[in-house]
N, C-alpha and C positions, 0 to 999 in steps of 0.2 A: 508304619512303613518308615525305612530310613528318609532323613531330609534327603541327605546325598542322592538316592535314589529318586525321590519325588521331582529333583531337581533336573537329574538326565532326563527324565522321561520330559519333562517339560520343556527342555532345550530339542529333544529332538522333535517331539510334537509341532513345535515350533521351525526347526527346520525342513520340516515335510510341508508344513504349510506354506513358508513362504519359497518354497519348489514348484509345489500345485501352484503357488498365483503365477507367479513366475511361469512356468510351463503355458498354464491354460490363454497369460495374456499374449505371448509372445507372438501368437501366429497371426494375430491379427494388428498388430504394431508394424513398424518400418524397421527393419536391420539393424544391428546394432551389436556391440562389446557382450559374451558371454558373459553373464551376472554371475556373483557368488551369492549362495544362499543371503538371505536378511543383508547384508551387506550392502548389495548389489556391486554395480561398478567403483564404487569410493578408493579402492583400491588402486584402481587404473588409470585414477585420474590426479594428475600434479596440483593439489590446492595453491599452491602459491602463481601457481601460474594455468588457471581453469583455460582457459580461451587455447591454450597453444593442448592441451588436450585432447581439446573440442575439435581443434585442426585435423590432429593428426586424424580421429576418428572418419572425419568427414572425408577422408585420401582414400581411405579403404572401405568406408558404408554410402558414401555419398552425401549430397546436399540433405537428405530427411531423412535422421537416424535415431534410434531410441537409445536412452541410457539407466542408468536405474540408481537413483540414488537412496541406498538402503533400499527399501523392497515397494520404491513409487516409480512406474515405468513414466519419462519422462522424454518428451519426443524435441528436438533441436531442427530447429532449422539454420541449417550456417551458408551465409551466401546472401549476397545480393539478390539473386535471381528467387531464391527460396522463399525469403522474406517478402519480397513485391508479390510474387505469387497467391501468397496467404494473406499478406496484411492490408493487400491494397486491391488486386485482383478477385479474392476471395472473401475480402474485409467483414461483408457481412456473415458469411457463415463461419466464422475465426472470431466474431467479435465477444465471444462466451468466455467465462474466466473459472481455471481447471479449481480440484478443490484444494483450499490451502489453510488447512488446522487456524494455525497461528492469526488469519487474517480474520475467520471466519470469530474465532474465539473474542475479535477486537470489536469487529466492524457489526454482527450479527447479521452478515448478508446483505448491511444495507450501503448508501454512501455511490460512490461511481467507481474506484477502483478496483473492485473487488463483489459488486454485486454483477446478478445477471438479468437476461430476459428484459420483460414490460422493465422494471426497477431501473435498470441500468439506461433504457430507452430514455424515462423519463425523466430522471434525475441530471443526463447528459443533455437534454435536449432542455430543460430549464437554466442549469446552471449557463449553458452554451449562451442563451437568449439573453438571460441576466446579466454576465460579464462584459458582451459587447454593449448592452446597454449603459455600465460604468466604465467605457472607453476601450476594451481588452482589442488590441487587433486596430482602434484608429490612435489618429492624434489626437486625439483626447486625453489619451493614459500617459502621454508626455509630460503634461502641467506634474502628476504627480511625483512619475520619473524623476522629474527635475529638480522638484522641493526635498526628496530622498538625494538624491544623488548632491543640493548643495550642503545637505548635514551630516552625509559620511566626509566631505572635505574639511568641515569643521570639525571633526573628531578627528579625522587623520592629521589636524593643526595641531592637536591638543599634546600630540606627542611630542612637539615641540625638535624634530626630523631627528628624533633619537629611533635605533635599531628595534622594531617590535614586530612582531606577527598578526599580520593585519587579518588571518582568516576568519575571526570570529566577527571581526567589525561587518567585512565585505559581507557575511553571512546576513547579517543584520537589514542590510539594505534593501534585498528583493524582499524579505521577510516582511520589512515596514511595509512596502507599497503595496504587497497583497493585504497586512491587515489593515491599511485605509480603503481599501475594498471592502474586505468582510467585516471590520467594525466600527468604519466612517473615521476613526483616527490612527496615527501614527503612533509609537513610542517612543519616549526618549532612552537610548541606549545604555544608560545607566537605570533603567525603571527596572525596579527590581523581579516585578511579575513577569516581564518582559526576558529577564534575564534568564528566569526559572522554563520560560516557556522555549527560549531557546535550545538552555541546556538540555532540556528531556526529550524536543523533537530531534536534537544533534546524536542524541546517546542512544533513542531508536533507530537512526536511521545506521550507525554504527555497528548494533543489534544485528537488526534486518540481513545485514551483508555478511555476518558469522557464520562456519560450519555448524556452529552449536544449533541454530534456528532451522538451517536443513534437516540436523539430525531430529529435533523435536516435530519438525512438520511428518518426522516418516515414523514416529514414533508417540503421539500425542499422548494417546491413552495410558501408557507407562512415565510419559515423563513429566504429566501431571503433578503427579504427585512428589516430585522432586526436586529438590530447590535447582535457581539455576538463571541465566541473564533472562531467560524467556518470562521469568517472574518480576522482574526489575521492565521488561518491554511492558506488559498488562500495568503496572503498576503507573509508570509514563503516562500510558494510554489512558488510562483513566486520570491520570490532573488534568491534560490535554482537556479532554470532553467537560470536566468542570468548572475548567481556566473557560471554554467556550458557553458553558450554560449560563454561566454570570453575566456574561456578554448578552445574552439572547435573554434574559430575565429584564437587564436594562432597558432592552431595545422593547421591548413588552410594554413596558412601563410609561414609554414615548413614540410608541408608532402613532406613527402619522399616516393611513392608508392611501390615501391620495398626495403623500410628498416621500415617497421611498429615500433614504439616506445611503441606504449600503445594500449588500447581499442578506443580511438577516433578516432585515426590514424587508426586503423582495418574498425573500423565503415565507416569512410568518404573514404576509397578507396572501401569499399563496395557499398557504395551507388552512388560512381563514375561510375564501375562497371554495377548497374542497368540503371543507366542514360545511358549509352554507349550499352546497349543491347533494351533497351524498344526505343533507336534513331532508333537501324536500324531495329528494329522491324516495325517499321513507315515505314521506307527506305523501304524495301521491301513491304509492302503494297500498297506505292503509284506508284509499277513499277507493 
């Protein structure tokens, strides 16, 4: 058979499909911009400026409207009222996370951003307990605060008040005081690892915010196989998890279960902990 030929039938095979999704989701969604096939709304919508989009949608479907980017019906809430309704009002039945390729492909469902269910319970309900324990929310997290905040002043000295662009520095500062949370010390802002770790969590989060990343979450399976930033975000993502597993091999090395240091030391006598319950969990099964 000609390719040419093989090729229409599969684009339109393809746009009967995403009609059928399209059609069969629609009635039971909130209002919303008629979609173009595979496309969806991408068309109707100003990239440079999303949010005044969003506006206008909302004038003529209301506060809870659906939109479709590419062929992922996508529900918005815009508004005060909308948002409190759902987030705060209805917090627990909202508190579920929709599916999203690119996160899942990272995270494998685990972690608190992006997992759900019991997972999401427990991991938020530990990390919660853990944090304020290292100060998060008292005067506590102040001392650290302030040891950070007197060495971004020493680095912002070092410019000696000549003209530079302090974003990377100022970046630097919250960074440091959460990892003397998660790995009991600070970095020095010329530490090389430090810098590397920077850079690739700055270049993700750069990522993240691309049309490109939209287009791949509504597209995974095809764009797999295709080079592109979402290769370069997994690639990140993985030094990130090794830059951390060296960390967590250290702290292996020197826990101390009755003098916890940091959040990994929290973490791994917790999961010590499970291990030592779910053994004699067995133990008494097999008597």
């Amino acid at each position: 058979m000609d390719p040419v030929v093989v090729l229409v039938l599969g684009l339109c095979c393809l746009l009967l499909l995403s009609l059928w999704k399209q059609n069969s989701r629609r009635g039971k969604l909130p209002p919303g911009p008629t979609p173009f096939p595979i496309i969806g709304n991408i068309l109707q919508i100003d990239a440079q400026n999303i949010s005044k989009s969003l506006t206008k949608f909302s004038e003529r479907y209301g506060p809870v409207f659906t939109v479709y980017l590419g062929m992922k019906p996508t529900v918005v809430l815009h508004g005060y009222e909308a948002v409190k309704e759902a987030l705060v009002d209805l917090g627990e039945e909202f508190a579920g996370r929709g599916h999203v390729p690119m996160a899942e492909k990272v995270n494998k469902g685990l972690g608190i951003v992006f997992s759900n269910a019991n997972t999401w319970k427990e991991m938020r309900r530990f990390s919660l307990m853990t944090l304020r324990n290292f100060g998060m929310g008292k005067r506590s997290i102040e001392d650290r605060v302030q040891e950070e905040a007197h060495c971004l002043v020493e680095e912002l000295r070092k410019t000696n008040a000549l003209p530079c662009d302090p974003t990377f520095i100022l970046g630097c500062a919250p960074c440091n005081v959460i990892c003397s949370i998660i790995f009991h010390n600070r970095f020095d802002y010329k530490d090389e690892d430090f810098l590397k770790l920077m850079e690739r969590l700055n270049e993700n989060i750069r990522i993240l915010s691309s049309p490109w990343l939209q287009v791949y979450n509504n597209f995974p399976a095809l764009l797999d196989y295709f080079p592109g930033i979402h290769k370069t975000l997994l690639k990140n993502a993985d030094y990130t998890k090794n830059f951390i597993m060296e960390k967590v091999k250290e702290h292996q090395k020197l826990l101390d279960v009755n003098n916890p240091r940091d959040f990994i030391d929290c973490f791994l006598i917790k999961m010590e902990k499970l291990m030592v319950f779910k053994n004699n969990v067995h133990f008494h099964k097999c008597f």
